[in-house]
C-alpha atoms as one frame of an Amber mdcrd trajectory, in Angstrom:
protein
   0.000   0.000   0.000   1.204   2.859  -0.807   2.402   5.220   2.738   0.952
   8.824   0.932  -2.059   7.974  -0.323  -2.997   5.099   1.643  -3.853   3.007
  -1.200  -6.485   5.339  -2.470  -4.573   6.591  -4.984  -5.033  10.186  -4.416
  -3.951  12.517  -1.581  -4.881  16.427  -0.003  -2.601  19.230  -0.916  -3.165
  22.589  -0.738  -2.664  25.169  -3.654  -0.575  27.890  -2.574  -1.836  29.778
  -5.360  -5.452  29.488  -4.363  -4.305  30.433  -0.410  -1.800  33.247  -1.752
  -3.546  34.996  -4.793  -2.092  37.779  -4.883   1.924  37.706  -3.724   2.162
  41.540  -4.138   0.139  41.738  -0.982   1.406  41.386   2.456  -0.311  38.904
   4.932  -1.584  42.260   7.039  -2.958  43.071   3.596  -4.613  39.920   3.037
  -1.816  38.108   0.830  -2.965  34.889   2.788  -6.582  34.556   1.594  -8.650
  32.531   4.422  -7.481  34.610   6.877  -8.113  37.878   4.963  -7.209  40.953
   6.424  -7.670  40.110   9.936  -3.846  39.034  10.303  -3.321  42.632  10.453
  -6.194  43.923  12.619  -4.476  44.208  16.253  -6.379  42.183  18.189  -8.253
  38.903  17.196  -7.464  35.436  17.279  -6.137  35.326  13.453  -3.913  38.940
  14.515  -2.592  36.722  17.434  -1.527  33.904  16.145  -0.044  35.697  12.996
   1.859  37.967  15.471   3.320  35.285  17.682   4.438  33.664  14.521   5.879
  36.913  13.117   7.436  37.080  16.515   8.912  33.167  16.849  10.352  32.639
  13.195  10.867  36.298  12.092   8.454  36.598   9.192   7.405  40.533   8.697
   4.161  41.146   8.395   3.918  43.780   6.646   6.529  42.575   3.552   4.734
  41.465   0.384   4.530  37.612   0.440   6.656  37.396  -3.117   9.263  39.220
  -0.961   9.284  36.112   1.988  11.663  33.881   2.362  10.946  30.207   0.674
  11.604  29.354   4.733   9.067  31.693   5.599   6.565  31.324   3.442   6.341
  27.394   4.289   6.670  27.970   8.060   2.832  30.227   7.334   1.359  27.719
   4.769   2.566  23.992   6.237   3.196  25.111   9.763   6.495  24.329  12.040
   5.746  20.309  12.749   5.680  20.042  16.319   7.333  23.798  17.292   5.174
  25.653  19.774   4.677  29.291  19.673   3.384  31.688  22.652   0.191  32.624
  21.254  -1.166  35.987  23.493  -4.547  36.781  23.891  -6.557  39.584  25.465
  -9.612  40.651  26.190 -12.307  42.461  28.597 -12.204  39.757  31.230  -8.875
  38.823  31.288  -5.581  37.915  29.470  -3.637  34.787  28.667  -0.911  32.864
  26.721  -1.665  29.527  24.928   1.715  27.589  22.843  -0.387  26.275  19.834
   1.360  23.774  17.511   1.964  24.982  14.388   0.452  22.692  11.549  -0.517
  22.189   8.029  -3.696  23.456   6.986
């Protein structure tokens, strides 16, 4: 049987071009399509994450995606494998920390 299909003879990717449409954009301007432009609203669960990522790996925000690293770019679309980032959170009733794995999509 075959280990990346499972014998089905097909298997899930993503299309980067369908999640990155437009690489002139940055991902606080959107460049990363299912999270829109919320990655670059200051508070929010999509802001937070994207920040603590920003934060851990050193990805600018605010650079157009074509201008990412290969590195990068694969650490936003495919995730870290099992590296855990400091994901901060705040709101009216409080304020926390949470270390989310980083996946795939």
């Amino acid at each position: 049987m075959c280990v990346d299909c499972n014998g089905l003879g097909a298997s899930l990717e993503i299309d980067a071009d369908l999640i990155v449409p437009n690489p002139d954009l940055s991902v606080e301007e959107g460049a990363i399509e299912p999270w829109g432009d919320r990655a670059g609203k200051e508070s929010g669960w999509t802001a937070n994450v994207a920040i603590a990522v920003s934060r851990e790996f050193g990805i600018p925000l605010d650079k157009p995606w074509k201008n990412l690293t290969p590195r990068q770019r694969e650490v936003l679309l495919h995730g870290a494998g099992d590296k855990r980032v400091a994901v901060r959170w705040q709101g009216k009733h409080g304020a926390g920390s949470w270390a989310m794995r980083l996946r795939a999509w």
